[in-house]
C-alpha positions in Angstrom: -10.3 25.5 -24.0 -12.6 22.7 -23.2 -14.0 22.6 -19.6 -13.7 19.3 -18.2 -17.4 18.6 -17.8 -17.8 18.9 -21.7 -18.4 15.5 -23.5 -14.8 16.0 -25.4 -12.6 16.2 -22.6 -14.4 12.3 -21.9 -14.2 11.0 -25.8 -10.7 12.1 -25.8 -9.5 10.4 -22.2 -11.0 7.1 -24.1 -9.2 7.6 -27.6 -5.8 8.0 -25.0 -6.8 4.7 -23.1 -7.5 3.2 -26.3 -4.6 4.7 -27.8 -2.2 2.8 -24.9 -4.3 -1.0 -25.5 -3.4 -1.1 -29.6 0.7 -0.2 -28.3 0.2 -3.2 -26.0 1.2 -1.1 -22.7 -2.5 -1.2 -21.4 -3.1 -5.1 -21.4 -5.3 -5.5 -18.5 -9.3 -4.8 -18.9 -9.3 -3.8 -15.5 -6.4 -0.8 -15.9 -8.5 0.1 -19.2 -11.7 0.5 -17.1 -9.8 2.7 -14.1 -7.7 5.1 -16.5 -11.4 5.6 -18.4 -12.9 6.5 -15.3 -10.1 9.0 -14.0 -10.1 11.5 -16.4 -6.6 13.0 -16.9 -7.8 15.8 -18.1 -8.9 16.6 -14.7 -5.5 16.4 -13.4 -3.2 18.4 -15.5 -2.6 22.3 -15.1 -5.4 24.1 -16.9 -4.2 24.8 -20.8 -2.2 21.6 -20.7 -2.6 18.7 -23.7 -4.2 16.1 -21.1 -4.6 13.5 -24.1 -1.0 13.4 -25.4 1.2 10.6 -24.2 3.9 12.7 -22.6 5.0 13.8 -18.8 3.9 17.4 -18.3 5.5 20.0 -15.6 3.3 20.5 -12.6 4.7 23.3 -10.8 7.2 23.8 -8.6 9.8 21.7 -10.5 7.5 18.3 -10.4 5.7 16.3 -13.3 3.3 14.4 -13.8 4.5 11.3 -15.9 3.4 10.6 -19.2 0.1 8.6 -19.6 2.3 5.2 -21.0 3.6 5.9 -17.3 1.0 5.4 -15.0 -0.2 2.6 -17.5 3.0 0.7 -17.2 3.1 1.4 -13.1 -0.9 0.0 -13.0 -0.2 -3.1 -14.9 2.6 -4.2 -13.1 0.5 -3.2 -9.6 -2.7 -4.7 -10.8 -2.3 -7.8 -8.4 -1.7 -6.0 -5.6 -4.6 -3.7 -6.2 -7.5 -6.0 -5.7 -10.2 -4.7 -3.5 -9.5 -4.2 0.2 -5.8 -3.7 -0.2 -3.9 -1.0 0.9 -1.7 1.2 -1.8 0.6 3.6 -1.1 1.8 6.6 -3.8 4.7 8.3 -3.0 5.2 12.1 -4.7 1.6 11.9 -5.7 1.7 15.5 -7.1 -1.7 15.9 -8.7 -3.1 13.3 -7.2 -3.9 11.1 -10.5 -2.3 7.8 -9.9 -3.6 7.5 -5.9 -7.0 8.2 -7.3 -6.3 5.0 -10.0 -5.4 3.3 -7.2 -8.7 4.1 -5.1 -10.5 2.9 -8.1 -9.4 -0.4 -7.7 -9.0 -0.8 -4.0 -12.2 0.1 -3.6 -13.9 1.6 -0.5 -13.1 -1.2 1.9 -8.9 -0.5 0.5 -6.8 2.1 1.3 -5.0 4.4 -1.1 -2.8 6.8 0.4 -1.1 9.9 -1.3 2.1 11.6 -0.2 3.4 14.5 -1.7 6.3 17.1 0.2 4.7 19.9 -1.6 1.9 21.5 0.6 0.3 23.3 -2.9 -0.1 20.4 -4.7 -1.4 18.8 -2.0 -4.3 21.2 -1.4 -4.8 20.9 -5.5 -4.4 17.2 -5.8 -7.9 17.1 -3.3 -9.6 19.2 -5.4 -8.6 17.4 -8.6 -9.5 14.2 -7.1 -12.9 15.9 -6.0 -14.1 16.8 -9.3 -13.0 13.3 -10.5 -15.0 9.7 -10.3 -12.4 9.2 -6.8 -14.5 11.7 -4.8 -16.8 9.7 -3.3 -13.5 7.2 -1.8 -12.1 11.0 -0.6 -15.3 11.7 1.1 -15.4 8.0 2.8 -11.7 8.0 4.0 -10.6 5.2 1.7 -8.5 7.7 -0.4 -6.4 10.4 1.5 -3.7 12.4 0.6 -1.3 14.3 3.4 2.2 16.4 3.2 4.9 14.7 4.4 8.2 13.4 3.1 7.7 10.6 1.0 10.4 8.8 1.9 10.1 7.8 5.2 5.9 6.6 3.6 3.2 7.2 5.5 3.5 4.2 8.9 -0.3 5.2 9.9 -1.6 2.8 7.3 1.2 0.3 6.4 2.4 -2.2 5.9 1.0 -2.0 2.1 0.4 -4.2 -0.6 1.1 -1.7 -3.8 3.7 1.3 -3.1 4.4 3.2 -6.3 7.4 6.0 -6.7 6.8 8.4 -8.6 10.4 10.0 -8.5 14.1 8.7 -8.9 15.5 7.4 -5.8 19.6 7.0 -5.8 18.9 4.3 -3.7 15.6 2.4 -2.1 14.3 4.3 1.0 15.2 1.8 3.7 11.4 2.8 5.4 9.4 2.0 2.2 10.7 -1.4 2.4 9.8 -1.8 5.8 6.0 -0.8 5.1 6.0 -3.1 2.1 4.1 -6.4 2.9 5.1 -9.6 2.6 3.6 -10.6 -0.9 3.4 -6.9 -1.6 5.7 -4.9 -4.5 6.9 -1.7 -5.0 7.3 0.1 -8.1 9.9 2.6 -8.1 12.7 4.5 -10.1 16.4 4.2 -9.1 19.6 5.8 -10.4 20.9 9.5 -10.3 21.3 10.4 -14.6 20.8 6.8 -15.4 17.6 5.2 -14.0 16.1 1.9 -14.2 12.1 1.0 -12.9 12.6 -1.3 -10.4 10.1 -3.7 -9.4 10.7 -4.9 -5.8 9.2 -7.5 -4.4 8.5 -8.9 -0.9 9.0 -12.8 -0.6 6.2 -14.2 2.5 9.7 -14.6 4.1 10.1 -11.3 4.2 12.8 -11.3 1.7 13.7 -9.3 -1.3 14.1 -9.5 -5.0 14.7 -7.1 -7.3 14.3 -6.5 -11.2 14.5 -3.8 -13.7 11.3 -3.7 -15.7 12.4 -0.7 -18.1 15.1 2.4 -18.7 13.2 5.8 -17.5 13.8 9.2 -16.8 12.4 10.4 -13.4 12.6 14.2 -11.6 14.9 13.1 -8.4 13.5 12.2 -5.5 14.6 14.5 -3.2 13.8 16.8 0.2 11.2 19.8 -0.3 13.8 22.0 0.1 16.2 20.7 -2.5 13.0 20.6 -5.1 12.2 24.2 -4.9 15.7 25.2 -4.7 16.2 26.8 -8.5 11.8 27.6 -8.7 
């Protein structure tokens, strides 16, 4: 097996990137230059194929999503992840996507990661050590705590970007609440049947919703409920 400070490990986190831009899912220069710099392969269970474009099992009944995934998430975020902006990720489980989201937030941002597991937690700051993200760890801009995701995280709301990375039945009343006006949330709804929703927050304060695509998410869901059957 490769260790992750070996040249491959980088080539091959390119060739993925590069992989995503000629299927048209990674449009944006700027998502190209963050999911180059965060190298997957530094956030995936050791043994794991990093560089294949599929969701992977985590532990303790979690995933992380499938690289085409967190592309998809990033592009549709992209506006609301301009430097100084805050992002929330909500079941951040190794910690990959809120370090993306660091990245281009930028030191004077905020990119918070919340996760109800407290071991993936503790790995998800070791991952995002060894990564390009440490630094923003080490500043304060990037943090990632344990607590149930769906009530966010109020210390550093309301947010700009909130991603989901779990099936809701319905939208957690709090998230919108943290959301800020001009801000959008990204997040998977439905029980077997599940739709990425895109949801929007009007300067008024109002809502609309859209479905950007048909996806399969691991529920959203209390800590207790998750580790259930593990």
């Amino acid at each position: 097996m490769e260790h992750f400070w070996t040249r491959g490990s980088v080539d091959k986190n390119k060739a993925l990137v590069e992989q995503l831009k000629q299927y048209g899912i990674i449009r944006s220069k700027k998502v190209a230059e963050v999911m180059e710099t965060i190298d997957r392969g530094l956030f995936v269970p050791d043994g794991s194929s990093a560089y294949i474009d599929s969701p992977m099992p985590i532990g303790y009944n979690a995933t992380i999503s499938a690289p085409h995934m967190h592309a998809t998430c990033l592009e549709l975020l992209e506006e609301h992840l301009q430097p100084g902006m805050h992002a929330l990720d909500v079941g951040s489980g190794t910690g990959y996507l809120t370090a993306c989201f660091a990245m281009m937030v930028g030191p004077q941002g905020c990119s918070v990661g919340v996760e109800h597991i407290p071991e993936l937690v503790a790995s998800s700051i070791e991952n995002v050590k060894r990564s390009a993200a440490s630094s923003l760890l080490d500043e304060g801009s990037l943090s990632l705590h344990v607590a149930d995701g769906r009530q966010g995280w109020p210390e550093h709301a309301p947010y700009d970007a909130i991603h989901v990375g779990a099936a809701a039945a319905e939208i957690p009343q709090p998230l919108l609440e943290q959301l800020k006006p001009g801000g959008r949330m990204v997040i998977p709804v439905g029980n077997f049947f599940q739709d990425l929703q895109v949801v929007d927050k009007k300067l008024d304060g109002s809502i609309s919703i859209r479905s950007e695509t048909s996806v399969r998410y691991v529920p959203l869901t209390s800590r207790a409920a998750q580790l259930q059957d593990f």
